[in-house]
C-alpha positions in Angstrom: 0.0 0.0 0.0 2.6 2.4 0.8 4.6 1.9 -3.0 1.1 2.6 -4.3 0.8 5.9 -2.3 4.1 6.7 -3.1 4.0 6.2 -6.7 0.8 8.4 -7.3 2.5 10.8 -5.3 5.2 10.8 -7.6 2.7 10.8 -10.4 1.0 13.6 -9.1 3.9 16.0 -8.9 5.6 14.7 -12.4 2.6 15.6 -14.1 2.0 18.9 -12.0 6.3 20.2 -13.0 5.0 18.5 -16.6 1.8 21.3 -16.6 3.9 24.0 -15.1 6.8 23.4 -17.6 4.2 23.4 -20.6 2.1 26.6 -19.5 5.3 28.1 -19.5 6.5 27.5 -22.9 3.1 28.4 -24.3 2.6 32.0 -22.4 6.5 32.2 -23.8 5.1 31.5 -27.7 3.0 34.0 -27.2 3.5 37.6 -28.2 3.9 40.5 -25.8 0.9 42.5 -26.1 1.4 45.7 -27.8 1.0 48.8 -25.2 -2.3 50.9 -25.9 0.0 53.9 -26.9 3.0 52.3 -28.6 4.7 54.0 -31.2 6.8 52.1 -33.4 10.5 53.6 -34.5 11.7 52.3 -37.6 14.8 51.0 -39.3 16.7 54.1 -40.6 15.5 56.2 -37.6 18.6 58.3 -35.8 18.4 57.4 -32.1 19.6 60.0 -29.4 21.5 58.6 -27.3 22.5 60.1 -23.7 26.1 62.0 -22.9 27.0 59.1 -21.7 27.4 57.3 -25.1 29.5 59.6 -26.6 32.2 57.3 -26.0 30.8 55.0 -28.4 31.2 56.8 -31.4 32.8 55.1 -34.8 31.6 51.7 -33.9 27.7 50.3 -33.9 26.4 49.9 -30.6 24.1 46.5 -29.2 21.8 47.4 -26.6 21.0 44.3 -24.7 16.9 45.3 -22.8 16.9 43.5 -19.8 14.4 42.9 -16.8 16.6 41.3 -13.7 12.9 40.2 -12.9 12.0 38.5 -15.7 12.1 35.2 -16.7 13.1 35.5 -20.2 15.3 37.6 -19.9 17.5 35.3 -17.3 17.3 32.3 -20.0 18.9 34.9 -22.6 22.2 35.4 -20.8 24.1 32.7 -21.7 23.1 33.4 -25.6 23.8 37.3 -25.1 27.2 36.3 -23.4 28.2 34.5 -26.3 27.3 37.6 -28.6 29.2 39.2 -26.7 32.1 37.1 -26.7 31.9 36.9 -31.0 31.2 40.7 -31.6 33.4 42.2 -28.7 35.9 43.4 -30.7 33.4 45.0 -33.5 30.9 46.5 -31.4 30.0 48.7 -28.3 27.7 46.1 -26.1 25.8 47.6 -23.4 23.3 46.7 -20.9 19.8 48.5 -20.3 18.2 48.0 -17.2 14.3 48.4 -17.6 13.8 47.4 -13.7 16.1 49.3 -11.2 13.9 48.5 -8.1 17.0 46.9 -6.4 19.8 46.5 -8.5 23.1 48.2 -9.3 25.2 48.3 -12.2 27.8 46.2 -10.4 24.8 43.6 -10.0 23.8 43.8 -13.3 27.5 43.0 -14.4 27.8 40.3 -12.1 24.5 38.2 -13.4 26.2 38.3 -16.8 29.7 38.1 -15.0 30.8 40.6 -17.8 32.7 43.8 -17.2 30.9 46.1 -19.8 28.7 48.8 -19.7 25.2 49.3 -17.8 22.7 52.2 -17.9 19.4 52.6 -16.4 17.5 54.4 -18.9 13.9 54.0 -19.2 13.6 56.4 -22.2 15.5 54.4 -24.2 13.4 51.9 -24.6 10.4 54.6 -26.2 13.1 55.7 -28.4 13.9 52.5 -29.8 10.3 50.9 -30.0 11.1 48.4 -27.5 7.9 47.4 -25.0 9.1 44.0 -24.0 12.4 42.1 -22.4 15.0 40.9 -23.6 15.0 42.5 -26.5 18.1 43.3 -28.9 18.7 46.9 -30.3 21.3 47.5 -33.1 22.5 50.5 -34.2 25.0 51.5 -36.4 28.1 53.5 -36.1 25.9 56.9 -36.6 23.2 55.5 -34.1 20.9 54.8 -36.7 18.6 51.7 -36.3 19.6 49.1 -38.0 17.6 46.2 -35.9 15.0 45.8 -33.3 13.7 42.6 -32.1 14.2 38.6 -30.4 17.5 37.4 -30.3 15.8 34.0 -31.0 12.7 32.0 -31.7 14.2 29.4 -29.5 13.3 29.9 -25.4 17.0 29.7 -25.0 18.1 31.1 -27.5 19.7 27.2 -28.9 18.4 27.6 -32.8 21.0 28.9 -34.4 18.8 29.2 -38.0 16.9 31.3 -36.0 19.4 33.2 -34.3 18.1 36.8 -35.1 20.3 39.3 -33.3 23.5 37.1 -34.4 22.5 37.7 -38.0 21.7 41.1 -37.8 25.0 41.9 -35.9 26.7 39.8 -39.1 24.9 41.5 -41.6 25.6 45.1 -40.6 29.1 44.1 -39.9 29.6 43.1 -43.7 27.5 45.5 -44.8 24.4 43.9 -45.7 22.1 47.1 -46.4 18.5 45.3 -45.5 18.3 42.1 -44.2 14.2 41.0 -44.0 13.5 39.2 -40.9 10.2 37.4 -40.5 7.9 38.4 -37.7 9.1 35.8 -35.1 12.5 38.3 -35.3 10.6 41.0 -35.2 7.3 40.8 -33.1 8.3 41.5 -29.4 8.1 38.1 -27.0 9.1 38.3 -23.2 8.1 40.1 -20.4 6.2 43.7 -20.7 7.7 46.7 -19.8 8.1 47.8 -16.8 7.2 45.3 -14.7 7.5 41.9 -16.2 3.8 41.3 -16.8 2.0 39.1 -19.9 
């Protein structure tokens, strides 16, 4: 009697971490609701940056949106790591922090254990026509959008055919004028702005 007790047990909570695990995935497949007042930015479109990217002139600049808070965006680090790692040399990566309830830039850095820049700029994110985390921003070497959108259809980020932000980093780095993206790349998934909420 007991095995039988412990088995449904075991039953019970494989198929509850099974449901959970599922849900998950699905509310993930699902596209971020667009804010009532959302106005899109398009390729081509000069962004003003702050003072504090004046440093970053001559070389395109990645802006990495991220929520410390949300899920998504946690699964992305390893893939934006690697980005990192590949496009170091080429381009100007940085950090934006859409949450800064409780973090610092040093804790920031730390999740991503990567020394490189981190800004908490909420008006960024109007400026680029981002309304969801993590998102991938790309603009050229004169701050003009070049790419806004998923880094990947994948969860995390393992698809390499479908490894968005990599080929948009590639493409403007050999000089790849347009590049058409489907709308997986290009329609926001991930949490909602500010407060990682569906």
């Amino acid at each position: 009697m007991r095995k039988l007790v412990v088995a449904v047990w075991l039953i019970i909570l494989f198929t509850g971490v099974g449901v959970l695990f599922w849900y998950n995935e699905l509310i993930y497949h699902l596209p971020t609701p667009i804010p009532e007042h959302y106005k899109p930015v398009n390729n081509g479109t000069v962004i003003k940056l702050g003072s504090e990217f004046d440093v970053y002139q001559g070389k395109p600049v990645f802006l990495h949106f991220f929520n410390p808070d949300c899920p998504c965006s946690r699964f992305n680090i390893t893939n934006f790591k690697s980005l990192v790692k590949q496009f170091g040399g080429q381009v100007n990566f940085v950090v934006v922090v859409i949450n800064n309830r409780k973090y610092t830039a040093q804790a920031i850095r730390d999740k991503f254990d990567l020394n490189i820049p981190v800004v908490f700029d909420a008006s960024l994110a109007p400026a680029c026509g981002v309304y969801s985390t993590p998102q991938a921003v790309l603009l050229d070497a004169q701050h003009t959008l070049y790419y806004r959108g998923n880094y990947n259809q994948s969860r995390y980020c393992t698809d390499e055919k479908t490894s968005y932000a990599k080929m948009a980093l590639n493409g403007l780095l050999h000089d790849h004028a347009r590049l058409i993206f489907s709308s997986l790349a290009l329609r926001a998934y991930g949490c909602s702005l500010p407060d990682c909420k569906r």
